[in-house]
Every structure is written in C-alpha cells, then in structure tokens.
C-alpha positions in Angstrom: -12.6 3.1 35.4 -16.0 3.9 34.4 -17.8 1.3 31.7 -17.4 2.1 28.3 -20.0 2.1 25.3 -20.5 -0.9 23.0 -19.8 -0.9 19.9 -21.2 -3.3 16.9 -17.1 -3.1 15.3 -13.7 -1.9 16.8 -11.3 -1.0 13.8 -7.5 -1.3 15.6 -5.3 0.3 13.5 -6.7 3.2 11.1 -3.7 3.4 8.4 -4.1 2.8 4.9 -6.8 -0.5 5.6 -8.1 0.3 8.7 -9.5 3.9 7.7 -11.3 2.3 4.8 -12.4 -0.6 6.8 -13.9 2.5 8.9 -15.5 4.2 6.3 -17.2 0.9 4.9 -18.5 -0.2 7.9 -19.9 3.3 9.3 -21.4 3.8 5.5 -23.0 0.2 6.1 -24.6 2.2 9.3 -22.7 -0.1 11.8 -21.6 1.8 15.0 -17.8 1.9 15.0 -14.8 2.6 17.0 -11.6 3.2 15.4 -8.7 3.3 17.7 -5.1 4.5 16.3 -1.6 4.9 18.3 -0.4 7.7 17.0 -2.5 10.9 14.9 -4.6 10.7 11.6 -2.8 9.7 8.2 0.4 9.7 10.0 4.6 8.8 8.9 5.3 6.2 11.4 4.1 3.3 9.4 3.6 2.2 5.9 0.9 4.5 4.6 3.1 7.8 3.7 5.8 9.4 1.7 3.4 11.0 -0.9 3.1 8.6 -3.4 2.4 5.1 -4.2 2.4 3.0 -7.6 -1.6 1.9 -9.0 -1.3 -0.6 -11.8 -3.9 -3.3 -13.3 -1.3 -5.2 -15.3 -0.1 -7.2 -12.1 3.1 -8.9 -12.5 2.7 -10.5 -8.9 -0.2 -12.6 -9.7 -2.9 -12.4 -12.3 -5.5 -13.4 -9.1 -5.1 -9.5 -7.8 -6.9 -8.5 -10.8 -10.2 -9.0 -10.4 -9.7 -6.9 -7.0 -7.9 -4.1 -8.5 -10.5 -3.4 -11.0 -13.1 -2.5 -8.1 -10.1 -0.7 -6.4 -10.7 1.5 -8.9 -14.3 2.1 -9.1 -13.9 2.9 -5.7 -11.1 5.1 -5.9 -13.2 7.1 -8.4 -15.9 6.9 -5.9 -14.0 8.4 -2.7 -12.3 11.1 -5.3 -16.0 12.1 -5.7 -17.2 11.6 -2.0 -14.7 13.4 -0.6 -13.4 16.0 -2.7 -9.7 15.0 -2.0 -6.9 14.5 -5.0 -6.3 10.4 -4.7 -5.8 9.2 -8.1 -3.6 10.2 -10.9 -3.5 7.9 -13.9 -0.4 9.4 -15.7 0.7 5.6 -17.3 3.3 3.3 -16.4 6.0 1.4 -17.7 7.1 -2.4 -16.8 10.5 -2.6 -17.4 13.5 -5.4 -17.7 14.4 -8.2 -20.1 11.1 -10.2 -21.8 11.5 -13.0 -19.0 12.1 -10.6 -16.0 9.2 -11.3 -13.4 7.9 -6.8 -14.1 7.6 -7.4 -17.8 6.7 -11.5 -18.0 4.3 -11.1 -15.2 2.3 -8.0 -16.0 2.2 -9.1 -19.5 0.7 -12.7 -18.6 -1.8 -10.9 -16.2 -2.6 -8.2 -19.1 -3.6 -11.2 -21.7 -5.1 -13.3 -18.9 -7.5 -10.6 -18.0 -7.5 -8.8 -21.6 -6.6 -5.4 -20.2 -5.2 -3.0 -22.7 -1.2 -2.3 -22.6 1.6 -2.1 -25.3 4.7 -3.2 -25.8 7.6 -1.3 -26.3 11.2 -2.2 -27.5 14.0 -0.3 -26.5 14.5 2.5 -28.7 10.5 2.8 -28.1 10.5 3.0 -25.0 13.4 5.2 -25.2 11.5 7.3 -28.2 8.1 7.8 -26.1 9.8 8.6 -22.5 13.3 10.4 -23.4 14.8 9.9 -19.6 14.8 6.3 -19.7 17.6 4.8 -21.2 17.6 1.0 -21.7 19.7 -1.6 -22.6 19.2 -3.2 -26.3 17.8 -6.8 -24.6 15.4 -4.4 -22.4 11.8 -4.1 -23.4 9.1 -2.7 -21.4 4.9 -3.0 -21.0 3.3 0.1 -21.2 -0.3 0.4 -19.4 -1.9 3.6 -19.9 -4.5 2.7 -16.4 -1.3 2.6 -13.9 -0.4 5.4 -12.6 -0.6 7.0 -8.6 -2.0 7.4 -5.4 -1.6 9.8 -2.7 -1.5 8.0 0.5 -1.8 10.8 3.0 -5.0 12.1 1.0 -6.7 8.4 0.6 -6.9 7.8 4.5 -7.3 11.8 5.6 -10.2 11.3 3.1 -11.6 7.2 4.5 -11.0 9.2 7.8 -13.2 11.7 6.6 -16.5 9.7 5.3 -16.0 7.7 8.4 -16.9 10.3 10.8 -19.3 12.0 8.6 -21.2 8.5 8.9 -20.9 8.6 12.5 -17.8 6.2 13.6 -15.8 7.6 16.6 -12.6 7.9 15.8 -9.8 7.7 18.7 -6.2 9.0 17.7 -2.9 8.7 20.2 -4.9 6.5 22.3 -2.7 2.4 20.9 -4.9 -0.6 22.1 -2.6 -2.2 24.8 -4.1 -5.7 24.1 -7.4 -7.2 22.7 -9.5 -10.5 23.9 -12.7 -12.3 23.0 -14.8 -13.0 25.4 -18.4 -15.1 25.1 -20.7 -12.0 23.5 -17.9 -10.5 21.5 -14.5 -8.6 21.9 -12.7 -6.4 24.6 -10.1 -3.9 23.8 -7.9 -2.4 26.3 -6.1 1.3 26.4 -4.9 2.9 28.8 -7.9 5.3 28.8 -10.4 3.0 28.9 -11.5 -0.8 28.1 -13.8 -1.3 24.5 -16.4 -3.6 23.8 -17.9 -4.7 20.6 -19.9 -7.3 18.8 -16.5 -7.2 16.3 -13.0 -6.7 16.0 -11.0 -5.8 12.8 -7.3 -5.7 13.0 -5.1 -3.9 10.8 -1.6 -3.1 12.4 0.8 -2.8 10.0 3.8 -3.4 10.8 2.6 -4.0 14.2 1.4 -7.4 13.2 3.6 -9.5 14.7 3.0 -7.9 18.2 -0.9 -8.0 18.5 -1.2 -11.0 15.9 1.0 -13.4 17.6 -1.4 -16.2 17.8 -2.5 -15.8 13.8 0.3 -18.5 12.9 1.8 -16.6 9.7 5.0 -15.5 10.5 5.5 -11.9 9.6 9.0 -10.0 9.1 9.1 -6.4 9.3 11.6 -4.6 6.9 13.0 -0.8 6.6 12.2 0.8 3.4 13.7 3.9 2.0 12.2 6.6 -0.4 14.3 9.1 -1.9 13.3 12.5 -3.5 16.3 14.1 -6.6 15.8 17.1 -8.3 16.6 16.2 -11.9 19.7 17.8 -13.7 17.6 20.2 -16.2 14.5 20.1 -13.8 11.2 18.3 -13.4 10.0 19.5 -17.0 10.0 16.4 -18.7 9.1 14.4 -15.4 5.6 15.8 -14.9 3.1 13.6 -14.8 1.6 14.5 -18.6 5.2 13.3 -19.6 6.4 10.9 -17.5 4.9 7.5 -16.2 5.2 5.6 -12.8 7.8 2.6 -13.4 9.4 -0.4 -12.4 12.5 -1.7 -13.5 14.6 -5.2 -12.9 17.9 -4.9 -14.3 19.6 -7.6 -15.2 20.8 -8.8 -11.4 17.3 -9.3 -10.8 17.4 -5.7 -8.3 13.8 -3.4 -8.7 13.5 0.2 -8.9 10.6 2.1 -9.1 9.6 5.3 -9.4 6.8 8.5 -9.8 7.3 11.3 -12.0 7.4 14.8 -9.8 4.2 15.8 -8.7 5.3 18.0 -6.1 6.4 21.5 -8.0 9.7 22.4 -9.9 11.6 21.9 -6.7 10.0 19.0 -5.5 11.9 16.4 -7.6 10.9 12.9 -8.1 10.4 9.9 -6.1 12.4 6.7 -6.9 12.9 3.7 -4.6 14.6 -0.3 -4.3 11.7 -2.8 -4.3 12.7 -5.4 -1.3 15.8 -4.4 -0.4 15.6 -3.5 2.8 16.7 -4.5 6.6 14.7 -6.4 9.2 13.5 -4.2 12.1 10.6 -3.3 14.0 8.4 -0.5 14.8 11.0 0.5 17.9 14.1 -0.3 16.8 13.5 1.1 12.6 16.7 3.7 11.7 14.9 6.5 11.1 18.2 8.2 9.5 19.1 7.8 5.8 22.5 7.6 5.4 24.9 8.5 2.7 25.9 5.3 1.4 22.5 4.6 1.1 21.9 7.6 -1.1 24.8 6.7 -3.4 23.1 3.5 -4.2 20.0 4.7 -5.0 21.9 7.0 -7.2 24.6 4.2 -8.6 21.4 2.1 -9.5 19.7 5.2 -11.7 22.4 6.7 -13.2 22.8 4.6 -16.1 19.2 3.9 -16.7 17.6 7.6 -16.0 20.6 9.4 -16.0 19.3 12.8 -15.6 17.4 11.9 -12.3 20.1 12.0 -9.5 21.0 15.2 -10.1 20.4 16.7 -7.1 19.6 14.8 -3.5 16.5 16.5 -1.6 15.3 14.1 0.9 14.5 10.8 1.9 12.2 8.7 4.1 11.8 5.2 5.7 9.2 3.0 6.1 8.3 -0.3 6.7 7.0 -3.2 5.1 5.3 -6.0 6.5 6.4 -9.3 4.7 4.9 -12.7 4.3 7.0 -15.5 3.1 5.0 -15.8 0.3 4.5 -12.1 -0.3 0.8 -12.6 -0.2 -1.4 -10.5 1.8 -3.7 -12.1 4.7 -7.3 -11.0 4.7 -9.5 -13.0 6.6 -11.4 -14.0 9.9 -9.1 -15.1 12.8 -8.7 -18.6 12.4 -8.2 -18.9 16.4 -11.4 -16.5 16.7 -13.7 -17.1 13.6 -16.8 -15.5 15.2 -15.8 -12.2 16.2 -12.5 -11.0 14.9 -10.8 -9.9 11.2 -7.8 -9.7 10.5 -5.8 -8.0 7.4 -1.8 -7.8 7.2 1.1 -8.6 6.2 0.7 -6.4 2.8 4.6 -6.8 1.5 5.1 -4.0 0.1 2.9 -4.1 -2.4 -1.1 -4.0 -0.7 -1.4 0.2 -0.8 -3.3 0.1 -4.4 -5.9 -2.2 -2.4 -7.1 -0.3 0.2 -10.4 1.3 -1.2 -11.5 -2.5 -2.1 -9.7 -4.4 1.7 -12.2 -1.9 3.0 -14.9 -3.2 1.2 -14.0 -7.0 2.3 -13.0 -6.1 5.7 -16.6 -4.7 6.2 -18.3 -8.1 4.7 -15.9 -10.4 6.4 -17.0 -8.0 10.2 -20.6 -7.7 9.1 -21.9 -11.0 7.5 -18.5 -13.1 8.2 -18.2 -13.8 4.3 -17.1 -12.0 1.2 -18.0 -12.1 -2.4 -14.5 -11.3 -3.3 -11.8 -13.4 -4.7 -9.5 -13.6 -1.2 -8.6 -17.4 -0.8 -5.1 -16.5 -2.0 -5.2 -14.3 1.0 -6.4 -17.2 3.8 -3.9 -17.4 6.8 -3.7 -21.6 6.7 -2.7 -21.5 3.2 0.9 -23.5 2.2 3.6 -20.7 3.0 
C-alpha cells in the first residue's frame, strides 16, 4: 500500500456536522480530508427526511441560545454562499398545558434571552392556525423566527463550499478504525491509511462504535417520519399559513410537525419526539409498519384532525441519545492534542450544524472555542 498524503485535519463522518466542520476548516485554508461510508447527503443516518424544526425559543435549555442565534447568521450566510434553499422561517407554535416542558421551557428561554414570541390561548391559537384544535387548559408560544430547514440541501451545500475551498472529499470509502500516534492521527480504510496533524469525529449514530473509549454512554434509537395528505389538501398547510409545531398532550407524549412544503401531493410531515426503539446502524427496521402508522394517526386526529387524511410515506432514522440529552462537543478527553469529537445530538442538534461547524473548526485548529460549549464537555455529571 503505497503512502498516503498528509493532511493538517481528517473530518470522519461528513453528515449534518461533519460537512460543516469541512467547510469551516477548508474556508480557514486548512488542508482537509473528509472521509464518509456511504455517498454525499445521504438517508442512512440522521441527517434526512426533508425537513427539520429551527427554533430560538428553546424549551431544552436557555444555554443553546446564545448558539442558535449565530446558527442563524450562518445559515443566512451558506443560503448566500451557496445558492441552495436551507432556511424557511414560516413561524412556530409551542404547544401543551402552561407547565408542559414545550410551552414552560421555550417561554423561560424567550424572557431569559428577551427574544420576541406571543402567547396564545386556546381559541387564539385555534383563531390564527384553523387546523389545530386544542384543548381549553392548552395554550401555546408563538415565535415568528422558528421555522425549517432542509437537511439534504444544508450538507449538499457545506459539501459544496468545502470542495470549492479545496478539501478532498472521500465518499463510500468508512474509516475501519482511527489511532494517534506521536505527530498526529492515522486513519485506516480499506483503500488506503490517512495521516493528519488532526482528527474530527462526527459519526452519528456510529458513535458508540468508533467512540468507545470517549466514556459517555450513547444509545441509538429508531425514529420514524411520516408524510399525510391532508383531508381538503395542503391549502391551509403551506408554509405562509401554517407553522412548524410541537405539541405535549397531556400524558406528557410529543408530536411535532412541518407544514407541506413539498407540492399539493406532497402532504405534510409530522413525527413522535423520543419514542422510539433501541437499535443500531445494522440491525435499524427499515420498514414502517402499520400499527405504527395508526398511532401516528390516533395521536393527530383529535388535535389536527384534518391531517391524517391520507397516508403517503414514511421514513426511519436514528437518534443518538445521551442520558442527559445533551450534545458532546469537545476535544477527546483520552486524546486532547489531536482529536475532536462531536455526538450524541439526541434528537434535537440538526438546527446547530452551521455553528458545530464553526466550533469544530476552533476546537481542530487552535484547540479552544469562544463559544458557550461547557454544557457540552464529555466529563460532565450524566
């Protein structure tokens, strides 16, 4: 096997972080090797299914905020750069009883941080957005800043400013394991072995394989979306009408869902937040399966009646879970000098990627960040 070039960084994984780790350190002008096991801006992981919820208002932790708000600057920024639809700020709804962790939490992050938002009793909400029917004890926080993003179009276009800045970008070609040695990192394939001053991880739900020795413990679950054509159409769910939205009922079970953005026959998106089944990337049921549907559909019926209407289609995916739901960004605390690591997102890390670039290319390049990430830190108390 014939040596290999150096690299200043290797990027494993090129998903939804590792593409905009790419593009951030190639636009920094370091030489960089991304290396992905299966094509560009593909469905096999967690970084697909057309759609995924933006919001500022966030109910999970005020800390995120401060994060999100340059996730958007740089959103706006790769809209710009690289011509691609990412962003669509269409509004979005937090809804559930006033002490129901959608509604308490994105309304004690919105005064925390002073971002604009409403709220809305029931008949309001109910006045505003005719398809949402909620219970009298319901209320809801409107944020007009929330909205989507398009998941394949984000990474195709990371992908994209990465190679125009010169990173070389390896697709069905998986890293069969990784090692430090004394003047950097090694990666081995099996086309070749990769050397590099650097090494930033981002595996997805391949975490707990190739980030055994990190010390978090990471559980992968299967996710389901699911696509209905509304009864009546998409008319009053396009995007000028209808806002993304979470909802707790009163069991404490999430939904949340897009309105349609794909065409009059496209329907809209809905989903369960965390409830899914333990699996891993090789043993994931790839088939949705009826009783699955009628769930999804049980769970909307009374609260946006007109929306299972019609089934279309669903998807899986997978989400990579700590116990405490928080993300880890940060270098390797077994290999502080040359390697980064960024997992375990929990379903909830997608809105992040434009700015876990950004820190992923600090923590690689100067081996600090100005960013708020201690929340994030791998020895924290789980």
């Amino acid at each position: 096997m014939a040596p290999s070039p150096s690299y200043d960084v290797i990027v494993l994984g090129l998903g939804g972080m590792g593409s905009a780790a790419a593009h951030h350190l190639a636009a920094r002008g370091a030489r960089v090797l991304g290396l992905e096991k299966y094509g560009p801006a593909h469905n096999k992981g967690s970084s697909h299914g057309g759609s995924r919820i933006t919001r500022q208002s966030y109910f999970e932790d005020p800390a995120y905020v401060p994060l999100l708000l340059r996730a958007y600057e740089l959103y706006e920024r790769l809209e710009r750069d690289s011509g691609r639809d990412i962003a669509t700020l269409c509004g979005g709804v937090m809804i559930g009883r006033p002490e129901s962790r959608p509604v308490a939490g994105a309304l004690r992050a919105a005064r925390q941080w002073d971002l604009p938002h409403e709220m809305l009793d029931a008949k309001e909400l109910h006045d505003r957005f005719p398809t949402f029917t909620p219970q009298d004890d319901e209320v809801a926080l409107y944020e007009a800043k929330a909205g989507l993003l398009r998941p394949e179009n984000t990474v195709a276009a990371h992908l994209q400013l990465a190679a125009r800045d010169g990173a070389e970008l390896h697709f069905e070609e998986p890293a069969t394991r990784w090692e430090t040695y004394g003047e950097g990192v090694r990666v081995h394939t099996a086309d070749s072995v990769y050397r590099a001053g650097q090494l930033v991880i981002c595996p997805g739900a391949w975490a707990p394989e190739l980030l055994a020795d990190l010390g978090v413990p990471i559980t992968v679950e299967r996710q389901i979306m699911y696509w209905f054509q509304p009864t009546g159409g998409t008319g009053p769910y396009t995007p000028d009408r209808h806002p993304i939205y979470v909802w707790e009922d009163a069991d404490g079970v999430q939904v949340y869902g897009f309105p349609a953005i794909d065409g009059p026959e496209g329907g809209a998106k809905v989903a369960f937040f965390r409830k899914g089944t333990v699996c891993t990337p090789e043993t994931i049921d790839r088939t949705v399966h009826d009783d699955e549907v009628r769930a999804m559909a049980n769970q909307l019926a009374p609260r946006v009646p007109t929306l299972p209407g019609t089934f279309l289609k669903a998807a899986t995916c997978m989400y990579s879970n700590t116990p405490d739901e928080h993300f880890v960004i940060a270098r390797h605390p077994a290999h502080p000098e040359s390697v980064t690591v960024a997992c375990g997102f929990s379903g909830h890390g997608f809105k992040f990627v434009t700015v876990v670039g950004e820190i992923l290319a600090d923590l690689a390049l100067t081996g600090a960040t100005a960013h708020p990430i201690d929340l994030f830190a791998p020895g924290r108390p789980l």
